[in-house]
N, C-alpha and C positions, 0 to 999 in steps of 0.2 A: 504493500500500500504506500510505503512512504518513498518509495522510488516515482510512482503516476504522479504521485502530492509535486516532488519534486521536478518533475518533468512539466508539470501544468505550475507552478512559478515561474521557472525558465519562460514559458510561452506568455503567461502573462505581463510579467516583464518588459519582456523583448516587445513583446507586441504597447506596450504602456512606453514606451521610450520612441515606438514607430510612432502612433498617434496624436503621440504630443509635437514630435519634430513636425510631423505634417500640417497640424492647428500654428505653429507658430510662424510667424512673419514677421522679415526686418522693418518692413515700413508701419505695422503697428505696435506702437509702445505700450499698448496696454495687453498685448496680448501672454503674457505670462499670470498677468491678476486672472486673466478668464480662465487659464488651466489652474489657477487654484481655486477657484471657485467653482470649476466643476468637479475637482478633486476630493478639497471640502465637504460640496454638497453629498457625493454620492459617500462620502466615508462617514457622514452624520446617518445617513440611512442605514445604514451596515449597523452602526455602533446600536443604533435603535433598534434592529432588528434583532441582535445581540440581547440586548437588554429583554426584550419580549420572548425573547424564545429560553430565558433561564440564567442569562450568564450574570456572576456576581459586579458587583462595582462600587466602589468605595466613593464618594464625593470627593473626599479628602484628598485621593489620588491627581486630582487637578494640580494642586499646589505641590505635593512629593514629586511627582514625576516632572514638572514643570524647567525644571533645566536640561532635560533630552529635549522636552518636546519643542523647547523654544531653538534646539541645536537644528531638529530635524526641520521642522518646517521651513525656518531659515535657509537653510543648506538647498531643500527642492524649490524653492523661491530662484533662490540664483540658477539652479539649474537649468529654470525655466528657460529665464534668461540670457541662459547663456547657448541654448538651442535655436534662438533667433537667430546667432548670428554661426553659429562654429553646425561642421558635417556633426551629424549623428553618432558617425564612426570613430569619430576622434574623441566627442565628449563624453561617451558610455562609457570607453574603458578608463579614463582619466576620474569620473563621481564611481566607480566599482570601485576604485584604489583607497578608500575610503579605511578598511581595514589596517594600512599600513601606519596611518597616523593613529588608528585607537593602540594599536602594538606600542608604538612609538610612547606615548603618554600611559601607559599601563608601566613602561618600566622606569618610565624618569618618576611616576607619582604612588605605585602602586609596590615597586619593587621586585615587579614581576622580570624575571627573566629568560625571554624566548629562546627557544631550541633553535638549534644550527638552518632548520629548516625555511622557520619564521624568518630568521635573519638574512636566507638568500632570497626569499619573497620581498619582503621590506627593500632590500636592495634594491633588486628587479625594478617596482615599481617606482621609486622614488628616480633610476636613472631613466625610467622609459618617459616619465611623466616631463622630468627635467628637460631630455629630449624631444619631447613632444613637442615644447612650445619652441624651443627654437626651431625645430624643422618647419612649425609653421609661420615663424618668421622669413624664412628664407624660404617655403612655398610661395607664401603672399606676394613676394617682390616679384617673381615668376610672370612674367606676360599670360592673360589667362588663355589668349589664342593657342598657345603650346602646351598645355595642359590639359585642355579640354571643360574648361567650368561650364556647369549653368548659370548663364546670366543673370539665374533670379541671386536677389541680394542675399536671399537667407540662403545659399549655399558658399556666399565668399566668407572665406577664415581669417583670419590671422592674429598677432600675437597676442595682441591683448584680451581680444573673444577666450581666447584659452583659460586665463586665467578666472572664469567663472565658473568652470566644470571644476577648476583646483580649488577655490574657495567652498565648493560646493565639500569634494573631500574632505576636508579640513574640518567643516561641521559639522558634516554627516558623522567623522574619525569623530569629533566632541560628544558624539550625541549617543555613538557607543560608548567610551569610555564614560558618559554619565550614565549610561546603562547597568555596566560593571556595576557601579556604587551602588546606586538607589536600588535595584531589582536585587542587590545583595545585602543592602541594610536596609532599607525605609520602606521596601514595598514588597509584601505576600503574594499579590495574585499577579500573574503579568497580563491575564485577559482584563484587568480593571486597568490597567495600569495604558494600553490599548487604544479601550475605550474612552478613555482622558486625554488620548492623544486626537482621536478620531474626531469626537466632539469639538476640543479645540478648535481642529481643522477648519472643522461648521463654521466656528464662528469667525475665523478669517475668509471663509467663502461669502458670508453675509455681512462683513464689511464691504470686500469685493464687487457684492451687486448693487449695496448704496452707492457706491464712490464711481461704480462704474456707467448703473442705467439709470440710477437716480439723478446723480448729482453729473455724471459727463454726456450722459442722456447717449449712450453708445448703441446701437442696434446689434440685432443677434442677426449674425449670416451663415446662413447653416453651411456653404461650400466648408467653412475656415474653421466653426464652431462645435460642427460636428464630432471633427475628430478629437478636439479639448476633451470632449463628454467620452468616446471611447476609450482614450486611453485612460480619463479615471475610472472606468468602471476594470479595467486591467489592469490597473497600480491596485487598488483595494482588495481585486479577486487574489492577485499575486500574494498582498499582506498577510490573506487569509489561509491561503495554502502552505504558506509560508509555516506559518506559524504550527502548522499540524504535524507537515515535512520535520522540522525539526524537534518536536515534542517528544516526549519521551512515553504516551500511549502508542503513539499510529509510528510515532516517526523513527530516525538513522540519522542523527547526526554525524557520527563519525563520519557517511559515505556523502550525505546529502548536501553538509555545509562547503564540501570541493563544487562538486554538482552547482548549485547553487549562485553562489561566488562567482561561477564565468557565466553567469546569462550574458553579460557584455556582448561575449560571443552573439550570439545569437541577435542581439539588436544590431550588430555589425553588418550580418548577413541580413537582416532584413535591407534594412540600407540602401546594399547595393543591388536587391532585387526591386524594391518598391521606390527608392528614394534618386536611384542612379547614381550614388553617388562614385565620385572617384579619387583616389590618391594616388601616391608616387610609391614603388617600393623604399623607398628610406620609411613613409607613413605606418607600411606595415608591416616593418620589419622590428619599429620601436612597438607597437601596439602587440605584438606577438611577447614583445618582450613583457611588456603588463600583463597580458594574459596567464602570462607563465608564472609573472610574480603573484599574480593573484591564487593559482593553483595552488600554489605551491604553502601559502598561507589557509588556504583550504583545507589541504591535506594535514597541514600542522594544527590546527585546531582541530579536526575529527579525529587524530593519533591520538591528542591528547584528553578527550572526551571520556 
């Protein structure tokens, strides 16, 4: 069972990384609030669903959990943003590498000390990512007639777009290492702890619709809006299976959290089947190398399980 669990995250994922790239566009600046708002909305229905069909929830857990959740939503905020402007391909595996900075802050504040393995993953990542954006420094200068770009704007890269999927790591990395803590001192249940998140979410999705239909009076265009709405309902499906994949009733984390860990993968290939996009091999020769390092921090945490 926890192998399908895992196999249908991967595809939710993957597929929640396609549909947002697809809803977003460089020439609108509000379009990263409309993918958390659709995000929001459909994770407030979930968590209510949750709630009606049995699952416990603490109030309290708003304010316990409340320094992940401000890590995570922050983090897919920027990510949003940083899908207007940067390929698919390039920003998946760079917000994946997220793992390398919770390793990183677990052993400067926790005193943990990762195994050999950890520490060539953590590597891996940190020089693929490092590489990353230079190489798309020196993409960008590239004449795009010799390359091949599409013309639309939300396909052109460069350096400083990058640094939004990195920012995005960084907090997403905060938001585990706040996990470590709290889900090990201050919080019992992690389906409450979830649902605090999920809710939350609501309620920046219903600041979103003030600020965006109320007060900027934006219209809804289903070509662009549409796929906002699909890939949240495949970020939430993904959370859910998620969550079982790695539980200790249905789930396998030792095999599942490798599994898991490269959906990157998989949003990569969608990409270049749905999205066209295209790189140089220097592109995916560093993005291999993330992969790897991601693996490999997979594999290190399921040994260790």
């Amino acid at each position: 069972m926890w192998f399908i669990l895992a196999l249908i995250t991967i595809v939710f994922w993957g597929g929640s990384d396609l549909f947002s790239k697809m809803g977003s566009r460089s020439d609108d600046r509000h379009s990263h609030w409309k993918i958390v708002m659709a995000v929001g909305t459909v994770m407030g229905i979930h968590a209510t669903v949750e709630i009606l069909t049995g699952a416990e929830f603490y109030p309290a857990d708003f304010l316990k959990y409340s320094p992940a959740i401000i890590f995570y939503i922050s983090s897919m905020i920027l990510g949003y943003v940083g899908l207007r402007y940067l390929m698919l391909s390039v920003s998946s595996p760079i917000c994946n590498s997220s793992g390398a900075v919770a390793c990183i802050l677990c052993l400067i504040f926790l005193g943990q000390n990762p195994d050999p393995l950890t520490w060539v993953g953590i590597v891996l990542v940190v020089a693929g990512v490092i590489g990353l954006a230079f190489a798309e420094k020196a993409y960008n200068k590239q004449p795009s007639l010799n390359r091949g770009d599409d013309p639309d704007k939300k396909y052109k890269i460069g350096f400083i777009a990058v640094f939004f999927p990195i920012f995005y790591c960084i907090l997403d990395g905060l938001g585990t290492f706040a996990d470590a803590i709290l889900l090990d001192r201050s919080i019992v249940n992690e389906e409450s702890a979830n649902i605090a998140y999920e809710y939350t979410f609501f309620a920046a999705a219903v600041i979103c619709f003030v600020y965006l239909y109320i007060i900027k009076k934006e219209k809804f265009e289903l070509r662009f809006d549409a796929p906002k709405w699909a890939g949240a309902v495949c970020e939430t499906a993904g959370q859910f299976s998620y969550i079982y994949a790695m539980g200790t009733t249905m789930g396998n984390p030792t095999v599942a959290a490798p599994m898991i860990s490269a959906y990157c993968v998989f949003s990569v290939l969608l990409s270049r089947i749905f999205l066209k996009e295209k790189l140089s091999l220097k592109h995916y020769l560093i993005i291999f190398t993330v992969f790897a390092g991601i693996i490999c921090m997979g594999i290190a945490e399921g040994l260790a399980e």
